[in-house]
N, CA, C and O atoms as a GROMACS GRO file, in nm:
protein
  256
    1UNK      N    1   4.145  -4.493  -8.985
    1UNK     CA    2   4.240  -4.431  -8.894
    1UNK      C    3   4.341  -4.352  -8.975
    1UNK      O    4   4.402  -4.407  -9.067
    2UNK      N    5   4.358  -4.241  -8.947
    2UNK     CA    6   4.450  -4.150  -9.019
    2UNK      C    7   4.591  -4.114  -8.925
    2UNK      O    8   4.634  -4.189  -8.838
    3UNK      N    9   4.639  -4.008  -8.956
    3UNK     CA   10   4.783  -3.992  -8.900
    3UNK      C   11   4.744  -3.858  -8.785
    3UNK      O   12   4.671  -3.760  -8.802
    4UNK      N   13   4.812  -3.894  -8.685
    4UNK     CA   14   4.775  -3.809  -8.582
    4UNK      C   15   4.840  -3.650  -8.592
    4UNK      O   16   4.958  -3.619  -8.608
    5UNK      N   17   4.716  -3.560  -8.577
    5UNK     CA   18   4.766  -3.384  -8.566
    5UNK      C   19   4.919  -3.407  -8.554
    5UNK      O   20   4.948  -3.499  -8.478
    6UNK      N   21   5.026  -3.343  -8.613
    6UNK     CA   22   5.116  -3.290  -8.568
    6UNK      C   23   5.107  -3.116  -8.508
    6UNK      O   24   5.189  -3.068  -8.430
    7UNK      N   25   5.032  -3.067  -8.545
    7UNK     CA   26   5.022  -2.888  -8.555
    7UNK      C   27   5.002  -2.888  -8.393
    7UNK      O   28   4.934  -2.986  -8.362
    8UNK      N   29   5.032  -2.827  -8.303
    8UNK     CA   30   4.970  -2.786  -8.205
    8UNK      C   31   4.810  -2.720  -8.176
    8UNK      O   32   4.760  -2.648  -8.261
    9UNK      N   33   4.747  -2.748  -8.066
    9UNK     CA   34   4.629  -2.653  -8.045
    9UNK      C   35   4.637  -2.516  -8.032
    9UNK      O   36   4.730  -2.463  -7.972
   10UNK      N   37   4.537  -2.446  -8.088
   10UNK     CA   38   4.556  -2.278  -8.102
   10UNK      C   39   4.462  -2.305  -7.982
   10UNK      O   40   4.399  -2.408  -7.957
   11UNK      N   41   4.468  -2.164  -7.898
   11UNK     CA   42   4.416  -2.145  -7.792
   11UNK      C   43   4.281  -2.021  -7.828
   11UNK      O   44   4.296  -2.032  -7.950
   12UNK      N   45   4.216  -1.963  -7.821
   12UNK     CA   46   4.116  -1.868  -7.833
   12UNK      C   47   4.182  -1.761  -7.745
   12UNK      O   48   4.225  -1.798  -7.635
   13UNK      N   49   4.194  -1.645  -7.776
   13UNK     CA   50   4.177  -1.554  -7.752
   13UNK      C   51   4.113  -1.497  -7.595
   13UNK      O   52   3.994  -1.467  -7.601
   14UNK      N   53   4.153  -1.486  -7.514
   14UNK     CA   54   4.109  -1.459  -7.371
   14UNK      C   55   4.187  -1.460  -7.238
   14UNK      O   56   4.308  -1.476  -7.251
   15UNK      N   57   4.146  -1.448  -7.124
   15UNK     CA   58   4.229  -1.506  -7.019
   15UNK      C   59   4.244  -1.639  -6.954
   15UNK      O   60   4.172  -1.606  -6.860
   16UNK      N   61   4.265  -1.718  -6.935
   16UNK     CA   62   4.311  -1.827  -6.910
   16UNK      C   63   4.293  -1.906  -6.759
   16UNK      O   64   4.330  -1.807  -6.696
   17UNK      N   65   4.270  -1.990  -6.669
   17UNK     CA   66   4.317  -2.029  -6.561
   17UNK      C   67   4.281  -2.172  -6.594
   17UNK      O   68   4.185  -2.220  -6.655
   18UNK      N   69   4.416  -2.240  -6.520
   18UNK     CA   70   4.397  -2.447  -6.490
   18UNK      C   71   4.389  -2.422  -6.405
   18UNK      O   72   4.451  -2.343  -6.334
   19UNK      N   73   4.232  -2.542  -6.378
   19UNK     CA   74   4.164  -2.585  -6.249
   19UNK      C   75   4.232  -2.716  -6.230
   19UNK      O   76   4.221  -2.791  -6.327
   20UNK      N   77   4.290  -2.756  -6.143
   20UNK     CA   78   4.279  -2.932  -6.118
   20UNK      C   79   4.291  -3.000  -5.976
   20UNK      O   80   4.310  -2.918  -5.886
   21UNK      N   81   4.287  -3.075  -5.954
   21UNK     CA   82   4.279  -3.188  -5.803
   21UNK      C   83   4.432  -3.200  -5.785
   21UNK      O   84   4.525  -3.207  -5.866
   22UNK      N   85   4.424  -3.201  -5.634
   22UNK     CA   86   4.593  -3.248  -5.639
   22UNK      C   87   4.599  -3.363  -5.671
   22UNK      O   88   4.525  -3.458  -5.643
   23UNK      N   89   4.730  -3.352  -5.760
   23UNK     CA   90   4.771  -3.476  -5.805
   23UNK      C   91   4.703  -3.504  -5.898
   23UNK      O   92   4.641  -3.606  -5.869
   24UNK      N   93   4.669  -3.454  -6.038
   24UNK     CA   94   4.594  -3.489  -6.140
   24UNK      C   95   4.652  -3.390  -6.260
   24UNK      O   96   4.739  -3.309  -6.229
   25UNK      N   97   4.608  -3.395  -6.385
   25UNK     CA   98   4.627  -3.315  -6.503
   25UNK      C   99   4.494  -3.194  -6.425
   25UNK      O  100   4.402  -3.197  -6.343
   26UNK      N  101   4.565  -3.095  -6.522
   26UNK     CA  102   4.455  -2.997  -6.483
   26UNK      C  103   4.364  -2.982  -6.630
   26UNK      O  104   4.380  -3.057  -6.725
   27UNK      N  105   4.281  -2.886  -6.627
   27UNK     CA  106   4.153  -2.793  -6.733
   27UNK      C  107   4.183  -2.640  -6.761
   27UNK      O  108   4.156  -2.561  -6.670
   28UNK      N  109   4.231  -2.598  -6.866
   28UNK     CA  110   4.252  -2.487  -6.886
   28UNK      C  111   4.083  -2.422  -6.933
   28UNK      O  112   4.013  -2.447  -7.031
   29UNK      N  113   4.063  -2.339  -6.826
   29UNK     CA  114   3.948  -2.280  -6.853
   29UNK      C  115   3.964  -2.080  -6.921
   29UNK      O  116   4.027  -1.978  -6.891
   30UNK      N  117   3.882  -2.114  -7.001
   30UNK     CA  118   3.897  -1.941  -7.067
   30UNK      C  119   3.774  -1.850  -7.033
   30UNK      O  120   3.657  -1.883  -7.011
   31UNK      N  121   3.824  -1.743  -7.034
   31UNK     CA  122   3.720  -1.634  -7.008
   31UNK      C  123   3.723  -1.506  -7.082
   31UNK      O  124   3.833  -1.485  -7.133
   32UNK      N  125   3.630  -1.413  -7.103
   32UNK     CA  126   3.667  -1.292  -7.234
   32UNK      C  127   3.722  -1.207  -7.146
   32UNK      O  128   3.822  -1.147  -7.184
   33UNK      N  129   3.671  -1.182  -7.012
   33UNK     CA  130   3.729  -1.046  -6.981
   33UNK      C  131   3.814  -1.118  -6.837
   33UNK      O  132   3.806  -1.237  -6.804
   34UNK      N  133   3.886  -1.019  -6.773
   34UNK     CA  134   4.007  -1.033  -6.673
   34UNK      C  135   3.934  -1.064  -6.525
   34UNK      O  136   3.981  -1.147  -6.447
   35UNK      N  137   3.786  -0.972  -6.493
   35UNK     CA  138   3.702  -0.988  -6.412
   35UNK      C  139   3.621  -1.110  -6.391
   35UNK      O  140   3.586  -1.160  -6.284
   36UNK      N  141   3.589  -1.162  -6.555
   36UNK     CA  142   3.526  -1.284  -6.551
   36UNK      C  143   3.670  -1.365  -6.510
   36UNK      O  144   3.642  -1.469  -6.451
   37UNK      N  145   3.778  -1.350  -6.521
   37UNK     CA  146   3.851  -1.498  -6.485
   37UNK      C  147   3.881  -1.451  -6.362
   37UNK      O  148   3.920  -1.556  -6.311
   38UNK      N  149   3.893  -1.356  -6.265
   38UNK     CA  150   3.900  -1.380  -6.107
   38UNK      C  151   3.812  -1.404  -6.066
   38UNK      O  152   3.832  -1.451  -5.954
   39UNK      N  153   3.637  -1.398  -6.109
   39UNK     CA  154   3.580  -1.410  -6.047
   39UNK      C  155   3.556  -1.553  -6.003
   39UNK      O  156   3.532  -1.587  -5.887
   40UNK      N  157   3.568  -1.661  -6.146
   40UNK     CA  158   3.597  -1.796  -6.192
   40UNK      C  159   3.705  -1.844  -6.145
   40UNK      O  160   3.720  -1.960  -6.182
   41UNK      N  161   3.797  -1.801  -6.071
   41UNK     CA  162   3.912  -1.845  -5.976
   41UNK      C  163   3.911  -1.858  -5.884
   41UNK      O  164   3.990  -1.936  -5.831
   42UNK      N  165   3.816  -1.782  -5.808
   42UNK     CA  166   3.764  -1.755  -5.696
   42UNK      C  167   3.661  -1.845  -5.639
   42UNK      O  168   3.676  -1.885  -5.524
   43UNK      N  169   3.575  -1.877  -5.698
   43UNK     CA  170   3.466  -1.948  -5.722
   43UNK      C  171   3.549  -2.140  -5.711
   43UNK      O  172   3.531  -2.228  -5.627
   44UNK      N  173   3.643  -2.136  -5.846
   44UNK     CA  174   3.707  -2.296  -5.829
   44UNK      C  175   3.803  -2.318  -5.707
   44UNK      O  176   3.824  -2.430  -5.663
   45UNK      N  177   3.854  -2.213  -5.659
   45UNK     CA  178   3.929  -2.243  -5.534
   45UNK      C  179   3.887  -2.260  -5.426
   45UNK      O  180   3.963  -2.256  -5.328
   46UNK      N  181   3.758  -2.285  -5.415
   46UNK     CA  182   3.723  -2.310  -5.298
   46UNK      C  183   3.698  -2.494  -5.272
   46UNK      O  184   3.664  -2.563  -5.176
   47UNK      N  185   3.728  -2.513  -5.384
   47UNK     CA  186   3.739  -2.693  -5.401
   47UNK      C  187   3.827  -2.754  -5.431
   47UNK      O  188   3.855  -2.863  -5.382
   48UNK      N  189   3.917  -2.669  -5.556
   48UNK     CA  190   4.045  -2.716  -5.636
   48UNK      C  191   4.169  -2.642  -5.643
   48UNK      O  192   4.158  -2.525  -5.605
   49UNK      N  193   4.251  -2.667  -5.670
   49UNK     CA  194   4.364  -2.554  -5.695
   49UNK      C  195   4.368  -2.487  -5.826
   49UNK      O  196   4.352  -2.553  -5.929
   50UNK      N  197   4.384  -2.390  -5.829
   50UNK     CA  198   4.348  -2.284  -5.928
   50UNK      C  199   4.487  -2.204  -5.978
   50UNK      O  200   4.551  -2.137  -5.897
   51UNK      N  201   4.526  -2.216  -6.110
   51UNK     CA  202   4.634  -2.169  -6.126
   51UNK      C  203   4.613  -2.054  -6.262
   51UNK      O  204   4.591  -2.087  -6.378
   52UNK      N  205   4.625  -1.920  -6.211
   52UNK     CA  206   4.618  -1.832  -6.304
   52UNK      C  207   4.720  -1.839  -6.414
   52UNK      O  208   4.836  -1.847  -6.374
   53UNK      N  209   4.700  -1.837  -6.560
   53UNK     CA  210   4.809  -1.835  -6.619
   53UNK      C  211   4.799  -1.727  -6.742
   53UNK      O  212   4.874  -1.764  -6.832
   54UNK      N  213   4.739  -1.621  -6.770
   54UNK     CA  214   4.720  -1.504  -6.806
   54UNK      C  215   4.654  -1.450  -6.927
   54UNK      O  216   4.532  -1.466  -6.925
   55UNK      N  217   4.695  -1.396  -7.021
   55UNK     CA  218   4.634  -1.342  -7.170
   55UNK      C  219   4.650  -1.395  -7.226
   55UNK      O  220   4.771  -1.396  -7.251
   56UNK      N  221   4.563  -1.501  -7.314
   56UNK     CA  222   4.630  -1.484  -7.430
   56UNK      C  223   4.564  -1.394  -7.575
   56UNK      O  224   4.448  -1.354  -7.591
   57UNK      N  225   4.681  -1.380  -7.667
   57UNK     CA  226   4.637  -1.280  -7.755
   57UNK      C  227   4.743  -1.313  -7.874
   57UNK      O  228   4.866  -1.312  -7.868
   58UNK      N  229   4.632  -1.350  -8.013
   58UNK     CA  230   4.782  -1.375  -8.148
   58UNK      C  231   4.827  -1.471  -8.084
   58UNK      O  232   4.929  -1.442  -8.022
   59UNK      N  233   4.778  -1.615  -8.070
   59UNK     CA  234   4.842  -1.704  -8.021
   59UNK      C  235   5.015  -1.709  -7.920
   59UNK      O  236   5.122  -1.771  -7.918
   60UNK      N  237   4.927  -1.575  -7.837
   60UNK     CA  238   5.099  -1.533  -7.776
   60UNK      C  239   5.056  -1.523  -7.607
   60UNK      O  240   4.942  -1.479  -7.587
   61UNK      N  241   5.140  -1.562  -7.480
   61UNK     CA  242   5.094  -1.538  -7.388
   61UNK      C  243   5.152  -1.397  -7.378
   61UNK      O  244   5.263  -1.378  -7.427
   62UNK      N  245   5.060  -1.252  -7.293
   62UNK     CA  246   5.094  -1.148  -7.310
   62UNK      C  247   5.115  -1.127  -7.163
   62UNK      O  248   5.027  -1.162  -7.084
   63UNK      N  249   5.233  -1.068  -7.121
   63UNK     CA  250   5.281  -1.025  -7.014
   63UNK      C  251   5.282  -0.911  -6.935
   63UNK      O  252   5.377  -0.844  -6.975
   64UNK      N  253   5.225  -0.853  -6.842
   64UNK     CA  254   5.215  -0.696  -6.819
   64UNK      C  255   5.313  -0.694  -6.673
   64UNK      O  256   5.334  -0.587  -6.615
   0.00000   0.00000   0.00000
């Protein structure tokens, strides 16, 4: 047993949305392009709540 990560998780490069159940932790799901993640939002909302949360890029969320 060693000493636990301090560093944070880097995220990949893409667009972003958490899927989750009410009342639960959610799943940050990634996608390469902007089309693939509405289409994938679209698709999980018809079961779960779906929360868009946008670009990321350079470990930075990018804002338009």
């Amino acid at each position: 047993m060693g000493r636990p990560p301090t560093k944070p998780a880097r995220l990949k490069d893409g667009f972003y949305i958490e899927v989750k159940n009410s009342g639960s932790s959610g799943v940050r799901i990634r996608r390469d392009t902007k089309e693939q993640m509405l289409l994938a939002a679209e698709e999980y909302s018809k079961n779960k709540n779906v929360v868009i949360l946008g670009e990321m890029r350079n470990d930075k969320w990018v804002t338009e």
